[in-house]
C-alpha positions as CSV (number, residue, x, y, z in Angstrom):
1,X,5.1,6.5,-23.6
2,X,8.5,7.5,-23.3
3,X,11.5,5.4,-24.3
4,X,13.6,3.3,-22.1
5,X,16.9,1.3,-22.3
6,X,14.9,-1.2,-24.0
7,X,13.5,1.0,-26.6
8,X,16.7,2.4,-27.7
9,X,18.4,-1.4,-27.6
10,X,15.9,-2.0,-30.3
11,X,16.5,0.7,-32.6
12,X,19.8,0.3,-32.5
13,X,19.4,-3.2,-33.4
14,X,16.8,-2.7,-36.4
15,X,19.1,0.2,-37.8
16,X,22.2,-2.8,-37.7
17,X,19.8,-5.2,-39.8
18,X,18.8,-2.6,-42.1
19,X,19.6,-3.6,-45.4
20,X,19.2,-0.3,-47.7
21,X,20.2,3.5,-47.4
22,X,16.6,3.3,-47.9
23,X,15.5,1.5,-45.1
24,X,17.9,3.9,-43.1
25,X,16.5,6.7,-44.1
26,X,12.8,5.6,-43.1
27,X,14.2,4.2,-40.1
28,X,15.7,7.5,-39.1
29,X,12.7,9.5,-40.2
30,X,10.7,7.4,-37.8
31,X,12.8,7.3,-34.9
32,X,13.7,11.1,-35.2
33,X,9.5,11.8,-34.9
34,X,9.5,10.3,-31.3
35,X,12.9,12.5,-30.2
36,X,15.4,9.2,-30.5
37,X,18.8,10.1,-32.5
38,X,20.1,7.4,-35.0
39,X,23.1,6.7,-37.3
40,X,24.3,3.7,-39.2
41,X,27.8,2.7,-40.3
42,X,28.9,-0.3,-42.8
43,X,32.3,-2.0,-41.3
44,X,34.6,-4.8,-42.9
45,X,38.0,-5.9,-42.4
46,X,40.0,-8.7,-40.5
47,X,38.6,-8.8,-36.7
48,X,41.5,-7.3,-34.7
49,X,42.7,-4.8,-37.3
50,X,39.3,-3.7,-37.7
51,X,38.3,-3.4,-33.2
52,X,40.0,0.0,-33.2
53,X,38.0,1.0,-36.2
54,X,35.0,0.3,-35.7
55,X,35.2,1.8,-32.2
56,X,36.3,5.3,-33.9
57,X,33.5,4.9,-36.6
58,X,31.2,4.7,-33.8
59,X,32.3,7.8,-32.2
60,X,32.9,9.9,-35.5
61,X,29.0,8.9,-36.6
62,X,27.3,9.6,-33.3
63,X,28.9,13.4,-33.3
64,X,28.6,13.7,-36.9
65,X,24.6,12.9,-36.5
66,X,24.2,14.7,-33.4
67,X,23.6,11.8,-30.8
68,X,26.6,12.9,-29.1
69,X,28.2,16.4,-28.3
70,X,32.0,16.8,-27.7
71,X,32.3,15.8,-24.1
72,X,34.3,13.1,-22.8
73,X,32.0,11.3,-21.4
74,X,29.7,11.3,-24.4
75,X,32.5,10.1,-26.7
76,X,33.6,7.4,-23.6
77,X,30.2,6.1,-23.1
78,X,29.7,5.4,-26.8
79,X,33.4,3.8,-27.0
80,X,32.1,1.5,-23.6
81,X,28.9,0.9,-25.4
82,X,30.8,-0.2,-28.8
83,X,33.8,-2.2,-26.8
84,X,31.0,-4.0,-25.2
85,X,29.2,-5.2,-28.1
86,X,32.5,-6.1,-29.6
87,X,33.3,-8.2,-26.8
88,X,30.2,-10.4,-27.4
89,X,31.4,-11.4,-30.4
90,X,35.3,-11.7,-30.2
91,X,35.6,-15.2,-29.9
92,X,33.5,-16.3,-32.8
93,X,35.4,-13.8,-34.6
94,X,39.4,-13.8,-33.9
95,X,41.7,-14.5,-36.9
96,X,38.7,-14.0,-39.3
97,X,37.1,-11.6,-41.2
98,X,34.0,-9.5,-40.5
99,X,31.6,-6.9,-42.2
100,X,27.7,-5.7,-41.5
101,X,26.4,-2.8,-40.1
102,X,26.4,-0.5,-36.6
103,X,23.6,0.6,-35.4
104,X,23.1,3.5,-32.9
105,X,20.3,5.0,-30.9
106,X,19.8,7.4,-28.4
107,X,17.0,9.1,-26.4
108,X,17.8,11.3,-23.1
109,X,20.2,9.4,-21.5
110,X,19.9,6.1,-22.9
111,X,22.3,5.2,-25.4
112,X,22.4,1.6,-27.1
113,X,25.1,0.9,-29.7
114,X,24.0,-3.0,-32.0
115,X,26.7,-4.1,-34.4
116,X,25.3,-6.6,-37.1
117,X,28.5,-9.2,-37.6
118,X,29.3,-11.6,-40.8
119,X,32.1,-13.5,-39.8
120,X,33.4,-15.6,-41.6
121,X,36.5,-16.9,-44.2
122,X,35.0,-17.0,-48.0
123,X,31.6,-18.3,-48.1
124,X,31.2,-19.9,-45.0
125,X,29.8,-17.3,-42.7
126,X,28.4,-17.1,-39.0
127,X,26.4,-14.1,-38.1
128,X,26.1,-12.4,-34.3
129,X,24.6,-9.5,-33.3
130,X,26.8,-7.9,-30.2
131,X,25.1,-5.0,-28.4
132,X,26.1,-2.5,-25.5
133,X,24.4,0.2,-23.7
134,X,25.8,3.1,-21.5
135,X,23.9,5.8,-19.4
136,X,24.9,9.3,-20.4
């Protein structure tokens, strides 16, 4: 069976909830078997400082783990894709602070982009889980 938008919205998704370098690593080693790319990145910070960041960590890891190449429109579909799932989340998450985990899958031209939020102001958290996808 080949993947599909759905596929790749779902490993994105379980490499955001991953909990361990370890659990990446099998994750990755799984996915890479069936031809899907995949990279993780941990995130924190006060929400609107943090948008801009997380939208360049998104683009650094998905060249630096070869989902990505250097075209514009790779680069532009992953900053949609990561703009997007940060949109899903932004009103929970204005004026507080946020950490967890990015996840990002590709496979042909299906890219899906998950980011795993804590938001939250000491120990009273929320969680959300905001996710894009863009056709490259």
């Amino acid at each position: 069976m080949i993947p599909g938008s759905k596929d790749i919205a779902k490993a994105a998704i379980r490499l955001a909830l991953s909990s361990t370098r370890e659990d990446e690593k099998t994750l990755k080693s799984r996915y890479s078997q069936k031809d899907i790319h995949v990279a993780a990145v941990d995130f924190g910070g006060e929400f609107l400082s943090s948008v801009m960041r997380i939208v360049e960590c998104c683009v650094v890891a998905s060249k630096r783990e070869g989902i990505i190449g250097e075209t514009h429109q790779e680069e532009g579909s992953v900053a949609g894709a990561a703009r997007e799932a940060i949109s899903q989340i932004s009103s929970k998450a204005i004026g507080l602070n946020v950490g967890g985990k990015i996840g990002i899958a590709r496979f042909g031209e299906h890219l899906a982009i998950a980011i795993f939020f804590g938001i939250g102001l000491l120990h009273l958290n929320e969680v959300a889980i905001g996710l894009g996808h863009r056709v490259i």
